[in-house]
PyMOL Python script that loads the backbone (N, CA, C, O; Angstrom):
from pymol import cmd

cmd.read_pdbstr("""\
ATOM      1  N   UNK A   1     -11.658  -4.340 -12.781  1.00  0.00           N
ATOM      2  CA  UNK A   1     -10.483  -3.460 -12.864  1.00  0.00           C
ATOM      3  C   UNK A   1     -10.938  -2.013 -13.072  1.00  0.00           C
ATOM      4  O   UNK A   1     -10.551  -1.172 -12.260  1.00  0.00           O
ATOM      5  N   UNK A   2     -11.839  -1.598 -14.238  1.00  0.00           N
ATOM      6  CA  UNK A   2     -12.732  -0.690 -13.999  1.00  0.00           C
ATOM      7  C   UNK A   2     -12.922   0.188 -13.101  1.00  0.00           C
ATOM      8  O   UNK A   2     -12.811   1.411 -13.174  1.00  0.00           O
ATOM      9  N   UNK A   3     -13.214  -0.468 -12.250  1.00  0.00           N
ATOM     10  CA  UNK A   3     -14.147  -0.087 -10.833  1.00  0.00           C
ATOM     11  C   UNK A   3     -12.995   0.469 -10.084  1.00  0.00           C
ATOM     12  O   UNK A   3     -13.024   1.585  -9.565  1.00  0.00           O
ATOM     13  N   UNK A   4     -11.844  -0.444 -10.036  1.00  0.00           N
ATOM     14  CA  UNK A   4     -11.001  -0.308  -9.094  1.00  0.00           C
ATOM     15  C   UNK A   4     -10.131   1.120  -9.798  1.00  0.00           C
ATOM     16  O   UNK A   4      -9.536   1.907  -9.061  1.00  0.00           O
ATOM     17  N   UNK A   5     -10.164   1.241 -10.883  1.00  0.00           N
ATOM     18  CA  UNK A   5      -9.549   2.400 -11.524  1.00  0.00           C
ATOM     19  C   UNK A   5     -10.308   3.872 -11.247  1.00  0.00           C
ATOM     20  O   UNK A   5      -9.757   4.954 -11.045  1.00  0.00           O
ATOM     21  N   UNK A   6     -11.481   3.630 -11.291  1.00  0.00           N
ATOM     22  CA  UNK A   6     -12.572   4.610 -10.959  1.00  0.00           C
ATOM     23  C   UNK A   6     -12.380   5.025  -9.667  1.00  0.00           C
ATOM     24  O   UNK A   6     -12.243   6.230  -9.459  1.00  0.00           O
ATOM     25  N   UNK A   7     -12.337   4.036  -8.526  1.00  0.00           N
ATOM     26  CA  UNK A   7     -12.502   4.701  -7.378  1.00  0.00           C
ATOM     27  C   UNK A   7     -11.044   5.065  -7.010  1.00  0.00           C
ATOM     28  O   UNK A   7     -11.005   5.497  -5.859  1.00  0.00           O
ATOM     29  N   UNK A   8      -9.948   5.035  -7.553  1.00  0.00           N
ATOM     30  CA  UNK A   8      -8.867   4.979  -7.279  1.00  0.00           C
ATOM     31  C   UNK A   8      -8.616   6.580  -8.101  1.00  0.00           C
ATOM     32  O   UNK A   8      -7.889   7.271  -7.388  1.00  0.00           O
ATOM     33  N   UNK A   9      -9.002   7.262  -9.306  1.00  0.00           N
ATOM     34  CA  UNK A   9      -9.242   8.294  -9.541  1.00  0.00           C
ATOM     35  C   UNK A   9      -9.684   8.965  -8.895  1.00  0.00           C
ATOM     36  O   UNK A   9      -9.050   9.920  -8.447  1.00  0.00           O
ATOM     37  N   UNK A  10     -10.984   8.725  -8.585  1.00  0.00           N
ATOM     38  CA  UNK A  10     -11.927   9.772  -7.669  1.00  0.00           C
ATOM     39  C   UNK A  10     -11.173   9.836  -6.386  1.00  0.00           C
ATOM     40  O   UNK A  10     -11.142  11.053  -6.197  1.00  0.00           O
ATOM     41  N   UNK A  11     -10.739   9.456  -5.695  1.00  0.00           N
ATOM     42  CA  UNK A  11      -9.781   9.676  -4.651  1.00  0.00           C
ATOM     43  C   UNK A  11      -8.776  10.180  -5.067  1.00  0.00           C
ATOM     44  O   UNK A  11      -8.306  10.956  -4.236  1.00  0.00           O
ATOM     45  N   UNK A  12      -8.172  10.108  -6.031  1.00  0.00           N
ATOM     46  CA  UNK A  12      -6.689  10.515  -5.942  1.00  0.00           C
ATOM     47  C   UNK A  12      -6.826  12.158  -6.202  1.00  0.00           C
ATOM     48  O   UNK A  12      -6.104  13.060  -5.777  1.00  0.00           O
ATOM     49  N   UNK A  13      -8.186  12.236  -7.178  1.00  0.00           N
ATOM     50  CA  UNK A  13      -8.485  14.113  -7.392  1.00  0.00           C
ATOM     51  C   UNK A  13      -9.257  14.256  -7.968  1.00  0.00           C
ATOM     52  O   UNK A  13      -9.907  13.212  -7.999  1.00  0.00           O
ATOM     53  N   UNK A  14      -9.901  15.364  -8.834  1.00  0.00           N
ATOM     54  CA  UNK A  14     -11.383  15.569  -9.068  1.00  0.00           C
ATOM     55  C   UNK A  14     -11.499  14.957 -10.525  1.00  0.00           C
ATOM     56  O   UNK A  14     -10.675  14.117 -10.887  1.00  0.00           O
ATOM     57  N   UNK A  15     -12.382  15.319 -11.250  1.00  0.00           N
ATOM     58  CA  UNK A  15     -13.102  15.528 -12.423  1.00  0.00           C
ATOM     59  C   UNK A  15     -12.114  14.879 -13.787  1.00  0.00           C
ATOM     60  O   UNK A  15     -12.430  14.133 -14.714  1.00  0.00           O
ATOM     61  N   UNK A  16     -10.735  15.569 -13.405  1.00  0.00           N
ATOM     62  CA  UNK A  16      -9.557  15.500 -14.537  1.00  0.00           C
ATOM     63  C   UNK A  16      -9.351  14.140 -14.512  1.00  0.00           C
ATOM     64  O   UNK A  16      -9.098  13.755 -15.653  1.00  0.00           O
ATOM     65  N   UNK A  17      -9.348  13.142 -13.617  1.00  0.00           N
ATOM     66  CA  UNK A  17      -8.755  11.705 -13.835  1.00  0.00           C
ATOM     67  C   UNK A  17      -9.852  11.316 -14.145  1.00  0.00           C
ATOM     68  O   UNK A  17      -9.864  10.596 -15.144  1.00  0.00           O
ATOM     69  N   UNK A  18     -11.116  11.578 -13.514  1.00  0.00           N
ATOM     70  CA  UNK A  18     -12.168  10.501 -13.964  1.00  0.00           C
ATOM     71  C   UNK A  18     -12.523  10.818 -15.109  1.00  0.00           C
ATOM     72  O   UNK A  18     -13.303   9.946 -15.491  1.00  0.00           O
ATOM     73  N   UNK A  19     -12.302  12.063 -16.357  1.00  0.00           N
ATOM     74  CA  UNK A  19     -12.602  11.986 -17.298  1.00  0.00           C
ATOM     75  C   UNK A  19     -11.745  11.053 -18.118  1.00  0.00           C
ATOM     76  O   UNK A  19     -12.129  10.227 -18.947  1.00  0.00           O
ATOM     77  N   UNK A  20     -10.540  11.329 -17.746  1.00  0.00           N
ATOM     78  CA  UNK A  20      -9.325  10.751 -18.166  1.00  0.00           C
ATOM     79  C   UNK A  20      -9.592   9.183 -18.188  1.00  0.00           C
ATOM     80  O   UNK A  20      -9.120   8.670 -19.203  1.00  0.00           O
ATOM     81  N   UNK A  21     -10.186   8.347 -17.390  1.00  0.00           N
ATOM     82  CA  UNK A  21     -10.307   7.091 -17.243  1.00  0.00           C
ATOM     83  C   UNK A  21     -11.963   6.476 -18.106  1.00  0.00           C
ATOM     84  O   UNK A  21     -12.166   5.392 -18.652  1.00  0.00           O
ATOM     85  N   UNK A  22     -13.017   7.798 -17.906  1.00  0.00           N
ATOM     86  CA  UNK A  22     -13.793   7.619 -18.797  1.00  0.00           C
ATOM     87  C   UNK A  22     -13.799   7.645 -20.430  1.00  0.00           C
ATOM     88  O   UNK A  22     -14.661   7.191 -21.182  1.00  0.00           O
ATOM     89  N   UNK A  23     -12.591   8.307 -20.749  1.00  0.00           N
ATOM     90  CA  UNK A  23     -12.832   8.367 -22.386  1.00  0.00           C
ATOM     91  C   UNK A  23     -11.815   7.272 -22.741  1.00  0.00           C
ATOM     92  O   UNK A  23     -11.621   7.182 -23.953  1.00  0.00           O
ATOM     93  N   UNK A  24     -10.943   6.204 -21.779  1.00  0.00           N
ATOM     94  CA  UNK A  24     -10.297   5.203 -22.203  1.00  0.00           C
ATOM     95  C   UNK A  24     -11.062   4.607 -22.034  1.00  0.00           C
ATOM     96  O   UNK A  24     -10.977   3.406 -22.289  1.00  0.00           O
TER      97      UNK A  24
END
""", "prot")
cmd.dss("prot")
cmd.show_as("cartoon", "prot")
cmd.util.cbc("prot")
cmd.orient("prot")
């Protein structure tokens, strides 16, 4: 699920979601 959240951030826009998904 992870994974699928990750690449689903990084596509959707930069830096701001994947931090966002890294500090949950």
């Amino acid at each position: 699920a992870a994974l699928k959240a990750f690449s689903l951030a990084k596509s959707l826009s930069t830096g701001n979601s994947k931090s966002f998904f890294v500090r949950q």
